[in-house]
C-alpha positions as CSV (number, residue, x, y, z in Angstrom):
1,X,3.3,4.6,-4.0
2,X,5.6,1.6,-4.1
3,X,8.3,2.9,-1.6
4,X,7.2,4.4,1.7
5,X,10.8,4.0,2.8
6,X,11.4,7.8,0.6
7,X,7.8,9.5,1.7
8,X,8.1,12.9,0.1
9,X,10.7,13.2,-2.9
10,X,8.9,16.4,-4.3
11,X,6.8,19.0,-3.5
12,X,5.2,21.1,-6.0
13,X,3.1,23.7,-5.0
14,X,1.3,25.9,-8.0
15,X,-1.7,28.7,-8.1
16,X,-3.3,27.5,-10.9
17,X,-6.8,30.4,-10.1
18,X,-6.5,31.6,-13.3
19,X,-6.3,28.5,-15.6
20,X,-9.1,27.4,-16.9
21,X,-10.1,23.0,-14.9
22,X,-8.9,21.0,-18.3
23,X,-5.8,23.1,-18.3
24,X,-5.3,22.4,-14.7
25,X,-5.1,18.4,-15.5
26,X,-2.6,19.2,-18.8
27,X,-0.4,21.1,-16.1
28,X,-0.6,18.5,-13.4
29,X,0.6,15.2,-15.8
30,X,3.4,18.1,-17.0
31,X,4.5,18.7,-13.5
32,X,5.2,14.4,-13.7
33,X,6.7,14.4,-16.5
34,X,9.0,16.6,-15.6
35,X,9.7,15.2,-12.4
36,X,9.5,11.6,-13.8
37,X,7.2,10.4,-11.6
38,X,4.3,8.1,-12.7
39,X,0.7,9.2,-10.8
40,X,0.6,6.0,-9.4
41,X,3.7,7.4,-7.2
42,X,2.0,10.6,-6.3
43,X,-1.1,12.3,-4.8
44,X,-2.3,15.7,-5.3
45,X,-3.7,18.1,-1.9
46,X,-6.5,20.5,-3.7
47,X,-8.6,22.7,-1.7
48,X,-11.3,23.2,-4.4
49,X,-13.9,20.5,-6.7
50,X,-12.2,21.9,-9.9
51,X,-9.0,21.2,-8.2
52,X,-10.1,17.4,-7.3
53,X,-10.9,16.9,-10.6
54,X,-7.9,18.1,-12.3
55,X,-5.4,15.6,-10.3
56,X,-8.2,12.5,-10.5
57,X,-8.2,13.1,-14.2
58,X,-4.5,13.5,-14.6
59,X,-4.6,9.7,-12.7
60,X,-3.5,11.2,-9.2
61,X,-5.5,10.0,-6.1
62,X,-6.4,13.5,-3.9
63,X,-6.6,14.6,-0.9
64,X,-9.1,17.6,-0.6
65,X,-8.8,19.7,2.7
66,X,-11.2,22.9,1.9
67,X,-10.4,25.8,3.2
68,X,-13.1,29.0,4.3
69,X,-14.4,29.5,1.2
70,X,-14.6,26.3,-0.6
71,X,-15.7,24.3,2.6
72,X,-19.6,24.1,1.7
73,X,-18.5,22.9,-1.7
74,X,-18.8,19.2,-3.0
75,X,-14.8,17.5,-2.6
76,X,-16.6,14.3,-2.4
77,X,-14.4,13.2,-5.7
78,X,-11.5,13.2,-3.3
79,X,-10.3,10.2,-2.2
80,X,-9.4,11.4,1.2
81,X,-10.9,14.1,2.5
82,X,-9.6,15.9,5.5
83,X,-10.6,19.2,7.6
84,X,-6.4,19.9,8.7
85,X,-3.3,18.4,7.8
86,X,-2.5,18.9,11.5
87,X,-4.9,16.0,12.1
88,X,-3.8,13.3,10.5
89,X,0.2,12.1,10.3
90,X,1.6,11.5,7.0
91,X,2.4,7.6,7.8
92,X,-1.6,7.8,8.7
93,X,-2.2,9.5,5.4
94,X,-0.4,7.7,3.4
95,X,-2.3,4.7,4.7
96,X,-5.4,6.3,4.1
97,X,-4.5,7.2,0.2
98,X,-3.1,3.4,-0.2
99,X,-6.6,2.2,1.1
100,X,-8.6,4.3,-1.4
Protein backbone atom coordinates (compact mmCIF):
# COMPACT_ATOMS: atom_id res chain seq x y z
CA UNK A 1 0.00 0.00 0.00
CA UNK A 2 2.36 2.45 -1.59
CA UNK A 3 0.13 5.70 -1.26
CA UNK A 4 -1.53 6.32 2.12
CA UNK A 5 -2.21 9.92 0.80
CA UNK A 6 -5.67 7.98 -1.15
CA UNK A 7 -6.58 5.50 1.93
CA UNK A 8 -9.67 3.85 0.59
CA UNK A 9 -10.19 3.97 -3.35
CA UNK A 10 -12.67 0.89 -3.35
CA UNK A 11 -14.78 -0.89 -1.35
CA UNK A 12 -16.07 -4.19 -2.28
CA UNK A 13 -18.25 -5.91 -0.21
CA UNK A 14 -19.50 -9.70 -1.39
CA UNK A 15 -21.46 -12.74 0.39
CA UNK A 16 -19.60 -15.25 -0.84
CA UNK A 17 -21.65 -18.21 2.01
CA UNK A 18 -22.38 -20.21 -0.67
CA UNK A 19 -19.20 -20.61 -2.72
CA UNK A 20 -17.24 -23.24 -2.09
CA UNK A 21 -13.08 -21.58 -0.02
CA UNK A 22 -10.92 -22.17 -3.52
CA UNK A 23 -13.68 -20.38 -5.31
CA UNK A 24 -13.67 -17.66 -2.78
CA UNK A 25 -9.77 -16.93 -3.66
CA UNK A 26 -10.59 -17.12 -7.79
CA UNK A 27 -13.32 -14.35 -6.93
CA UNK A 28 -11.12 -12.30 -4.77
CA UNK A 29 -7.96 -11.94 -7.45
CA UNK A 30 -11.24 -11.28 -10.04
CA UNK A 31 -12.53 -8.52 -7.92
CA UNK A 32 -8.57 -6.94 -8.57
CA UNK A 33 -8.45 -7.41 -11.77
CA UNK A 34 -11.28 -5.75 -12.41
CA UNK A 35 -10.56 -2.93 -10.28
CA UNK A 36 -6.79 -2.97 -11.37
CA UNK A 37 -5.47 -3.11 -8.25
CA UNK A 38 -2.45 -5.29 -7.46
CA UNK A 39 -2.91 -7.24 -3.79
CA UNK A 40 0.00 -5.64 -2.67
CA UNK A 41 -2.31 -2.34 -2.75
CA UNK A 42 -5.17 -3.96 -0.90
CA UNK A 43 -6.33 -5.97 2.21
CA UNK A 44 -9.21 -8.04 2.62
CA UNK A 45 -11.72 -7.75 6.28
CA UNK A 46 -13.07 -11.57 6.61
CA UNK A 47 -15.00 -12.64 9.51
CA UNK A 48 -14.45 -16.42 9.02
CA UNK A 49 -11.00 -19.01 8.76
CA UNK A 50 -12.30 -19.90 5.19
CA UNK A 51 -12.53 -16.33 4.57
CA UNK A 52 -8.72 -15.62 5.87
CA UNK A 53 -7.63 -18.02 3.65
CA UNK A 54 -9.21 -17.10 0.51
CA UNK A 55 -7.69 -13.29 0.58
CA UNK A 56 -4.08 -14.74 1.98
CA UNK A 57 -4.07 -17.08 -0.90
CA UNK A 58 -5.27 -14.61 -3.49
CA UNK A 59 -1.90 -12.57 -2.02
CA UNK A 60 -4.10 -10.07 0.15
CA UNK A 61 -2.85 -9.44 3.76
CA UNK A 62 -6.38 -9.73 6.15
CA UNK A 63 -7.79 -8.37 8.73
CA UNK A 64 -10.13 -10.97 10.61
CA UNK A 65 -12.72 -9.42 13.05
CA UNK A 66 -15.13 -12.54 13.96
CA UNK A 67 -18.26 -11.96 14.60
CA UNK A 68 -20.85 -14.18 17.21
CA UNK A 69 -20.65 -17.12 15.53
CA UNK A 70 -17.28 -17.51 14.20
CA UNK A 71 -15.55 -15.85 17.31
CA UNK A 72 -14.30 -19.34 18.91
CA UNK A 73 -12.87 -20.22 15.53
CA UNK A 74 -9.08 -20.18 14.57
CA UNK A 75 -8.49 -16.44 12.43
CA UNK A 76 -5.02 -16.82 13.60
CA UNK A 77 -3.94 -16.80 9.57
CA UNK A 78 -5.01 -13.17 9.71
CA UNK A 79 -2.49 -10.77 9.82
CA UNK A 80 -4.37 -8.41 12.00
CA UNK A 81 -6.79 -9.54 14.03
CA UNK A 82 -9.26 -7.25 15.63
CA UNK A 83 -12.45 -7.67 18.02
CA UNK A 84 -14.31 -4.08 16.38
CA UNK A 85 -13.42 -1.77 13.70
CA UNK A 86 -14.65 0.88 16.20
CA UNK A 87 -11.42 0.18 18.10
CA UNK A 88 -8.81 0.79 16.05
CA UNK A 89 -8.55 3.99 13.43
CA UNK A 90 -7.84 3.36 9.95
CA UNK A 91 -4.40 5.41 9.97
CA UNK A 92 -3.74 2.91 13.12
CA UNK A 93 -4.78 0.05 10.92
CA UNK A 94 -3.19 0.76 8.20
CA UNK A 95 -0.02 0.83 10.30
CA UNK A 96 -0.85 -2.29 11.70
CA UNK A 97 -1.31 -4.12 8.09
CA UNK A 98 2.02 -2.32 6.80
CA UNK A 99 3.86 -3.88 9.98
CA UNK A 100 2.64 -7.45 9.24
Amino acid sequence: MQNTQRVVDYIVASRFEDIPAKARTVAKGAMLDCLGVAASDAFAIEDSPNGVMAAKRAGLRCVAIPNSITARLDLTGADVLLRSLAEITLADLLKKIEAA
